[in-house]
C-alpha positions as CSV (number, residue, x, y, z in Angstrom):
1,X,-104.5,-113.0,-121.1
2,X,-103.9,-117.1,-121.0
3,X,-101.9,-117.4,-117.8
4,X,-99.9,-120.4,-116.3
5,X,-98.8,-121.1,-113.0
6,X,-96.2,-124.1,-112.3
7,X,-96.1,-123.4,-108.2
8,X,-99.1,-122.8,-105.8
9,X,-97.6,-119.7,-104.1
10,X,-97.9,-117.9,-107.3
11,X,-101.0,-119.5,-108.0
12,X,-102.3,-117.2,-105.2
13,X,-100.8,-114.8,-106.2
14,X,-102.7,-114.3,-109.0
15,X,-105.9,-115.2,-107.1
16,X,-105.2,-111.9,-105.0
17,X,-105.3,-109.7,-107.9
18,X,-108.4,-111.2,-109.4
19,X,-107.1,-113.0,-112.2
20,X,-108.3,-116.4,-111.5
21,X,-110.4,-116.5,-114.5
22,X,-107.2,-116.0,-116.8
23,X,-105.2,-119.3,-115.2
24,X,-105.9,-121.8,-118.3
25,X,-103.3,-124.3,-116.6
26,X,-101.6,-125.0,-113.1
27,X,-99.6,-127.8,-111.2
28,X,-100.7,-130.7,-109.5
29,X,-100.0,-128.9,-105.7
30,X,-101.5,-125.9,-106.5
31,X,-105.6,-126.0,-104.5
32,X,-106.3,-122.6,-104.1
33,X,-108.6,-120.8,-105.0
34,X,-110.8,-123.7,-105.3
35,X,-111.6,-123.4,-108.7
36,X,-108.3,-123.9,-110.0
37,X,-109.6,-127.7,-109.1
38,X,-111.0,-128.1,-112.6
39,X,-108.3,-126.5,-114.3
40,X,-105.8,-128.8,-116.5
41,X,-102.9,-130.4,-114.2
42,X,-99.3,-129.6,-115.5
43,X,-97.7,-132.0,-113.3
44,X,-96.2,-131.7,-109.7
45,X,-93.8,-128.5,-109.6
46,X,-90.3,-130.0,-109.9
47,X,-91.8,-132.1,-113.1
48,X,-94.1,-130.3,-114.8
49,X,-94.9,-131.0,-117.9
50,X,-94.1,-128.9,-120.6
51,X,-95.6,-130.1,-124.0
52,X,-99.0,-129.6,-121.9
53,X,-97.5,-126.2,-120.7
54,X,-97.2,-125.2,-124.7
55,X,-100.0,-126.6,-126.0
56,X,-101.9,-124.2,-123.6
57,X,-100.2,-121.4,-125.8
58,X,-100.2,-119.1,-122.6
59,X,-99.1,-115.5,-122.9
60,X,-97.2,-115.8,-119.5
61,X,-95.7,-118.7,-117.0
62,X,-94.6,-117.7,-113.5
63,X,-92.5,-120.0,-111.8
64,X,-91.1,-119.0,-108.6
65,X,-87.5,-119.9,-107.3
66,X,-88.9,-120.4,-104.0
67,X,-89.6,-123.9,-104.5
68,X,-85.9,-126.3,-104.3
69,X,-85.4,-127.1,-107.9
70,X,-87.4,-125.1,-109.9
71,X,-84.2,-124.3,-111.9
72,X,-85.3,-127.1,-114.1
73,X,-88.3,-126.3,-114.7
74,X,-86.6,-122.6,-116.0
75,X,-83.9,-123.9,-117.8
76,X,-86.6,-125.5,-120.3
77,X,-89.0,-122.8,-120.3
78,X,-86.0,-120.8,-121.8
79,X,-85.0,-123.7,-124.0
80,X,-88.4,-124.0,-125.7
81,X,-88.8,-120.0,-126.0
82,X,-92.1,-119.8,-124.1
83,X,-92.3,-116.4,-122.3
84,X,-92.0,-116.5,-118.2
85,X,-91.0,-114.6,-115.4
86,X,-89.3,-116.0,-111.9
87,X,-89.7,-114.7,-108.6
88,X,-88.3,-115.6,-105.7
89,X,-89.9,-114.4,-102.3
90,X,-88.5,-114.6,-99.1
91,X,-90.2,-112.0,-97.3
92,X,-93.5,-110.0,-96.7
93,X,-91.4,-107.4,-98.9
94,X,-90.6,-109.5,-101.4
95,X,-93.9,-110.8,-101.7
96,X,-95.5,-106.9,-102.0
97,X,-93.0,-106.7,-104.9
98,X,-94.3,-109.6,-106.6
99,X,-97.7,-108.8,-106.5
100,X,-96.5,-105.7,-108.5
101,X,-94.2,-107.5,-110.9
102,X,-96.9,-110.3,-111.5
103,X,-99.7,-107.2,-112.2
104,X,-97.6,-105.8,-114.8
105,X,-96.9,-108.6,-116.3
106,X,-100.2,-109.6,-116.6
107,X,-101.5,-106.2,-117.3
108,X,-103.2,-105.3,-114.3
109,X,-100.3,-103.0,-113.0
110,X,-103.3,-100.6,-111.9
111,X,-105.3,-102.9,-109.7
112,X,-101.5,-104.6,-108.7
113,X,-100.7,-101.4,-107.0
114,X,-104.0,-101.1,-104.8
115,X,-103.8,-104.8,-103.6
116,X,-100.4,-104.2,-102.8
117,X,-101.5,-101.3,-101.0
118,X,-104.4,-103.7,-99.3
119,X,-101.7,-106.2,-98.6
120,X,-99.1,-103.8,-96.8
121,X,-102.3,-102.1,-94.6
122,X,-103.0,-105.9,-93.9
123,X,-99.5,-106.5,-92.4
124,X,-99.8,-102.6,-90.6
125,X,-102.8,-103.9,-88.8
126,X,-101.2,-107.0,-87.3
127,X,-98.1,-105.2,-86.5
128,X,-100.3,-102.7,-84.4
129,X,-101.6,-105.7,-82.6
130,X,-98.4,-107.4,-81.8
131,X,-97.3,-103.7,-80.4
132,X,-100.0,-104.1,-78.0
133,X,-99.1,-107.3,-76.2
134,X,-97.3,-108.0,-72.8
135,X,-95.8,-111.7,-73.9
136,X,-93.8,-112.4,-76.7
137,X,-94.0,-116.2,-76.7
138,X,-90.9,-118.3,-78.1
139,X,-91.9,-120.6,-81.4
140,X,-90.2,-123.7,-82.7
141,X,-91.7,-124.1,-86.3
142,X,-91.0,-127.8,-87.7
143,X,-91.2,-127.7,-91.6
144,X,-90.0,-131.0,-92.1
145,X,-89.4,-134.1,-88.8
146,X,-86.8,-136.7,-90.4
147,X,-84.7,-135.1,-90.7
148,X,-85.7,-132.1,-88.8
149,X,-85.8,-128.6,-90.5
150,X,-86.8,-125.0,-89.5
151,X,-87.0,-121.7,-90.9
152,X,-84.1,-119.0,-89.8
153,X,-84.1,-115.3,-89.7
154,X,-84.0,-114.7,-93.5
155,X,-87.1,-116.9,-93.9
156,X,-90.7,-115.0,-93.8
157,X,-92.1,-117.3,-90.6
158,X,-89.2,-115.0,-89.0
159,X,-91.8,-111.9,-89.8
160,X,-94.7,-114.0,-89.5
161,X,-93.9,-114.9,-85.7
162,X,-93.3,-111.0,-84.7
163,X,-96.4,-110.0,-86.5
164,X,-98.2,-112.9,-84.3
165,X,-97.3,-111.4,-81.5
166,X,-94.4,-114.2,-81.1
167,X,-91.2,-115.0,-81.9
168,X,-89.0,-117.5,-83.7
169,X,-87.1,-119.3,-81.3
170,X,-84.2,-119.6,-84.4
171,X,-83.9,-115.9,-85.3
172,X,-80.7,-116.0,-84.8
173,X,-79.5,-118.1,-87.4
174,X,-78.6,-115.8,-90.5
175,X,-80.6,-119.1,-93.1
176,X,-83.9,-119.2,-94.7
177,X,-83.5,-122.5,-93.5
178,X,-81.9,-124.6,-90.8
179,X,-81.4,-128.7,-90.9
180,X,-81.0,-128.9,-86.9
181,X,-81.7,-131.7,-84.7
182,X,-84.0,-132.7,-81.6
183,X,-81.5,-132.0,-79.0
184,X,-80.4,-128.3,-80.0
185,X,-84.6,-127.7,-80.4
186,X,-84.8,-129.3,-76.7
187,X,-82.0,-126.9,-75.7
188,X,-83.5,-124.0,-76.5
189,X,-87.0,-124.5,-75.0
190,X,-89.6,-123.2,-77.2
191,X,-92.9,-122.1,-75.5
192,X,-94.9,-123.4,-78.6
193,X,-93.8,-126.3,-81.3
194,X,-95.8,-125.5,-84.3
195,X,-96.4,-128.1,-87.3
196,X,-96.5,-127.2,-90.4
197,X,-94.3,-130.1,-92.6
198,X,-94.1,-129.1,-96.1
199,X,-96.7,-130.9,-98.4
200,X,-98.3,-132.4,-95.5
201,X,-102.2,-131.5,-95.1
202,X,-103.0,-130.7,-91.4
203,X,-104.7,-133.6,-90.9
204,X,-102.1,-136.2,-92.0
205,X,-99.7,-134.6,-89.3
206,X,-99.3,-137.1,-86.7
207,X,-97.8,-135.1,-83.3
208,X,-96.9,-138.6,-81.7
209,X,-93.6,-137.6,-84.1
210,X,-92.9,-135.7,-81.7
211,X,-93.5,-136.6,-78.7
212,X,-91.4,-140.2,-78.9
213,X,-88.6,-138.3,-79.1
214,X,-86.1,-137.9,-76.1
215,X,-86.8,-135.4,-73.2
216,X,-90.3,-134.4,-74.9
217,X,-92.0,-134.7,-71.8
218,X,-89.9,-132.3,-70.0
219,X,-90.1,-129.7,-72.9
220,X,-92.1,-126.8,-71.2
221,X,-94.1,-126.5,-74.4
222,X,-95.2,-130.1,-74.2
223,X,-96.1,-130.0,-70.3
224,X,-98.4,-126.8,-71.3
225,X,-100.0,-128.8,-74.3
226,X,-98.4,-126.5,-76.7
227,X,-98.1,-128.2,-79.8
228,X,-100.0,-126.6,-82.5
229,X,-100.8,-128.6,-85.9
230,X,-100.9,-125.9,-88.3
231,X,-102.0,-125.6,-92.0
232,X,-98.8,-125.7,-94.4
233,X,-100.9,-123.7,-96.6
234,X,-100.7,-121.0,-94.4
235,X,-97.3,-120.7,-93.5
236,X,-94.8,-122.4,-96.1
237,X,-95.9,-120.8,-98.8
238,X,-94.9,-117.3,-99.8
239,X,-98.0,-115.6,-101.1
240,X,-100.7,-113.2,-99.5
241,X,-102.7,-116.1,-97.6
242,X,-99.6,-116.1,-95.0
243,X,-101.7,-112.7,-93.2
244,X,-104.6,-115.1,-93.0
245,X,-101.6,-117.4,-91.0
246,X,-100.6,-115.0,-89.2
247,X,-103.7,-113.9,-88.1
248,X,-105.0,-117.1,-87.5
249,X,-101.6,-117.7,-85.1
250,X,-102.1,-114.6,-83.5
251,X,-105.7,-115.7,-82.3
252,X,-104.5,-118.6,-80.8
253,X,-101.9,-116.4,-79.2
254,X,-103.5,-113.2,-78.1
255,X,-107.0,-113.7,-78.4
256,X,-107.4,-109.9,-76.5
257,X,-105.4,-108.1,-78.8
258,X,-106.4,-110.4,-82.6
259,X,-109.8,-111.7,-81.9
260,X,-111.9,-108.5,-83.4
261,X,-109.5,-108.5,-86.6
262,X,-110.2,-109.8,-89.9
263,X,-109.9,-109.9,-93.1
């Protein structure tokens, strides 16, 4: 089985049910697992390019409509005849399915259905540990500063937060995602402000962003030192390695009730 993977999220996907080895092609933003490294580069995900994509002669392409734009990407895929299939995960559910859609596909339906077993006990088990806690702290999650976006309820950060022990301080905006501004984020007073800007590696996040902008240093999550620079890898992408976010989150969190977990 010759597999190709044209966004990292699925890319991991595979990774999780041990089919690494069969990825003969990827794009440029997918990094994990680290092998993929030396695998051919199809291009960056809204531009991939597909006479490499054929000349790979894969049995099977999954792109993902999770990524803004991909539709392109589809539309030719389906022009040129090459065989494919498209998820689209918004949630922990969703993403269960997928690892059972991408399994059969690949045919490893088998071994799909005991990871996806592995990867619901996985959520079970952090669930159990947000049941324990006394606090449920309020999150502001920043995907992207200028201008400023956040994920809503129908967005998997939404799940992520509750199964941190946490919760997302926009839950109650019926979006995956939210274009908002500084002043209705100030309003509602977010215990934490977590990082994670989209395509941005951790280390290139500059919180300074933040903190020029107006009332920041009255924001109780500011006065606490409460602004966490997370790994976008971990939390805007929808594949299994958001537990490992979670868990990670719920550390920082609830050290009592997380710190003896792991996976």
């Amino acid at each position: 089985m010759k597999i190709v993977s044209i966004c990292p999220s699925n890319t991991e996907v595979v990774d999780y049910l041990g089919l690494t080895s069969s990825l003969v092609g990827v794009d440029d933003f997918s990094d994990y697992p680290e092998e993929v490294s030396s695998l051919p580069k199809l291009g960056p995900d809204l531009s991939i390019d597909m006479d490499k994509v054929e000349e790979l002669r894969p049995d099977i392409i999954l792109a993902s409509l999770s990524v803004p734009g991909m539709e392109k990407n589809i539309e030719e895929l389906k022009k040129r005849g090459l065989p494919y299939i498209v998820t689209n995960p918004q949630s922990f559910e969703d993403i269960a399915g997928d690892l059972l859609t991408i399994g059969k596909a690949c045919g490893v339906e088998d071994i799909a259905i005991e990871m996806q077993k592995d990867f619901n006990k996985k959520i079970e088990t952090l669930k159990k540990a947000a049941d324990l806690t006394t606090s449920s702290p309020e999150l502001y999650w920043e995907w992207w500063p200028k201008p400023v976006f956040t994920p809503g309820k129908i967005n998997w950060l939404t799940e992520l937060s509750r199964m941190s022990g946490a919760k997302n301080v926009y839950r109650d905006v019926e979006l995956a995602s939210i274009q908002t501004d500084w002043e209705d984020v100030y309003k509602r007073n977010p215990d934490y402000i977590c990082l994670a800007w989209v395509g941005v590696r951790r280390e290139k996040v500059n919180p300074k962003v933040v903190t020029k902008r107006p009332g920041w240093d009255t924001l109780q999550a500011v006065i606490d030192d409460r602004i966490l620079i997370l790994e976008e890898e971990l939390y805007c992408r929808p594949s299994p390695r958001l537990l490992a976010g979670a868990l990670k989150l719920g550390k920082i969190l609830h050290p009592d009730q997380y710190g003896s977990i792991e996976f």
